[in-house]
C-alpha positions in Angstrom: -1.0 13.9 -91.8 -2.3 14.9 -88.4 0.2 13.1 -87.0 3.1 14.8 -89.0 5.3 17.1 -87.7 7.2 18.1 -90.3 6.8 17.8 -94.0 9.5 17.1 -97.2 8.4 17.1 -100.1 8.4 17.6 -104.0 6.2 20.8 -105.8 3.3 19.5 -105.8 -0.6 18.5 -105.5 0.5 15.9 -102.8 1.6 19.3 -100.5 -2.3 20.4 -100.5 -2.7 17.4 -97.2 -0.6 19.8 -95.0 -4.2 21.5 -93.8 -4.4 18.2 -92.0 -1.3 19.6 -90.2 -0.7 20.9 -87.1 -0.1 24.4 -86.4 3.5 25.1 -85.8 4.2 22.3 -88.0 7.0 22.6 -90.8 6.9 22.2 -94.9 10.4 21.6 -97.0 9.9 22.1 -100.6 11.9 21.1 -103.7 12.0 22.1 -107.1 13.1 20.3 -110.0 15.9 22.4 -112.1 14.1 25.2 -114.8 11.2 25.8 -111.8 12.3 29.3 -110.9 12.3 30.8 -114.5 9.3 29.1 -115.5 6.8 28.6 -112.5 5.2 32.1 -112.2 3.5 32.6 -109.0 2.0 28.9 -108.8 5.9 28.2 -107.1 4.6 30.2 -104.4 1.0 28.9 -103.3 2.6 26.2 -100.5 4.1 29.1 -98.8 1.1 30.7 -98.8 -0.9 28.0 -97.7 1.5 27.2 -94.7 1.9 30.4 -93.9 -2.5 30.7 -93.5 -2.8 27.6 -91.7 0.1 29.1 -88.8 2.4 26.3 -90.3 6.3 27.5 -91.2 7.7 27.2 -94.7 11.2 26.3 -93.8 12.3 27.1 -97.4 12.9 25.6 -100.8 15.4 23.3 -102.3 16.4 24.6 -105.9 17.7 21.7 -107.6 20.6 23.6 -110.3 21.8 20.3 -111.9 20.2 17.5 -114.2 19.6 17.8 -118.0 19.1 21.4 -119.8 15.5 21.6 -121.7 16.4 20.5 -125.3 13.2 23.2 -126.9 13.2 26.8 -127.7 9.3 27.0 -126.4 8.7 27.6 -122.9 5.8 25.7 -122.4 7.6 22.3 -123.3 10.6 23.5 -121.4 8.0 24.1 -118.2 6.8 20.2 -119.0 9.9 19.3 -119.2 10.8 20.3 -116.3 8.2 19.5 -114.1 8.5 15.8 -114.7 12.3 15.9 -113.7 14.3 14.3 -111.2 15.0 16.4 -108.5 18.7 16.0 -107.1 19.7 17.6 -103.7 22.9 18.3 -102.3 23.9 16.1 -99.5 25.9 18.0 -97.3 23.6 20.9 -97.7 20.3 19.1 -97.0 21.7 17.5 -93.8 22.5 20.9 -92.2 19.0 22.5 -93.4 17.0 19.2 -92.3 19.0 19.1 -88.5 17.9 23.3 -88.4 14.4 22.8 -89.0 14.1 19.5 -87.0 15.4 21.1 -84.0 13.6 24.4 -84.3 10.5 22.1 -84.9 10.9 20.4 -81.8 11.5 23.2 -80.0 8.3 24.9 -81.5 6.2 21.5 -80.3 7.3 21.3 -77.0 6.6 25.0 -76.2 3.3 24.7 -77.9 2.5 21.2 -75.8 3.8 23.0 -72.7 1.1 25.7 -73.3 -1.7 23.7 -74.1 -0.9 21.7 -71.0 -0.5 25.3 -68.7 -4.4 25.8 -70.8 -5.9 22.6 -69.6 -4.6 22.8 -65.9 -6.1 26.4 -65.9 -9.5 25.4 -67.6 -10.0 22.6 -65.4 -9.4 25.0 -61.9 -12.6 27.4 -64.2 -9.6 30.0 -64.7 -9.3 32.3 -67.7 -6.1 31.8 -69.7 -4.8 35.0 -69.2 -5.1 34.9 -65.5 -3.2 31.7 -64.7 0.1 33.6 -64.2 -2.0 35.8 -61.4 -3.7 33.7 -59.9 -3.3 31.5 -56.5 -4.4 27.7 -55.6 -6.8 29.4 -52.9 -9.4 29.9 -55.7 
C-alpha cells in the first residue's frame, strides 16, 4: 500500500490499509444500493480516516440499481444490502477516475518537487524556510 497512489475500492474493512498510504494520496469509495438510508455514520469513517492521515477522499460512488430489499425490517434490509453487487456507471466512472488521476498526479509531482527542493536545502545545512532567500555563497 505504500506504494499506492490512489485507492478504488468497495465500503469496507479492506479501506483501513490506506494508513500505509502516502500523504496526498487518493481514496474512491463505492457503495452498494440501500447504503445511504441504512449506513448511519459508519458510511462516513473512510473519509474521516483519509482526511486525518492528509490523504483526499475523492468521493463516493452510490450504486442506484440492482435488486430492491425483499423485508420490511431494516436490519435484514442493511444485510442485505451490504453483501450486494455494486454496479457503476461506465461513462460516469471514466470521467471521475481521469479527474482524480490527474489531480493525483499533479498533487505527487508538486509534493516530489518539494521534497526534493527540502533535501537540496538540508544537505547545503539550510533551514527550509530559507532556501528561497538564500545564495550558493553560504
Amino acid at each position: 500500500m505504500s506504494e499506492t497512489d490512489i485507492l478504488i475500492s468497495p465500503h469496507g474493512a479492506q479501506m483501513t490499509n490506506m494508513i500505509f498510504m502516502d500523504k496526498n494520496s487518493s481514496v474512491m469509495e463505492f457503495f452498494p444500493k440501500g447504503w445511504l438510508e441504512l449506513a448511519g455514520g459508519g458510511q462516513y469513517v473512510f473519509r474521516w480516516l483519509a482526511d486525518s492521515a492528509g490523504m483526499r477522499h475523492e468521493g463516493q460512488w452510490r450504486d442506484s440499481e440492482g435488486e430492491s430489499c425483499p423485508f420490511d425490517d431494516k436490519d435484514q434490509c442493511f444485510t442485505f444490502y451490504k453483501d450486494g453487487t455494486i454496479g457503476h456507471d461506465e461513462a460516469f466512472f471514466s470521467q471521475w477516475a481521469a479527474q482524480v488521476l490527474q489531480e493525483t498526479k499533479v498533487r505527487k509531482l508538486k509534493d516530489d518537487a518539494s521534497k526534493r527542493k527540502n533535501n537540496r536545502a538540508s544537505q547545503q545545512g539550510m533551514h527550509v524556510t530559507d532556501f528561497n532567500h538564500c545564495c550558493s555563497c553560504g
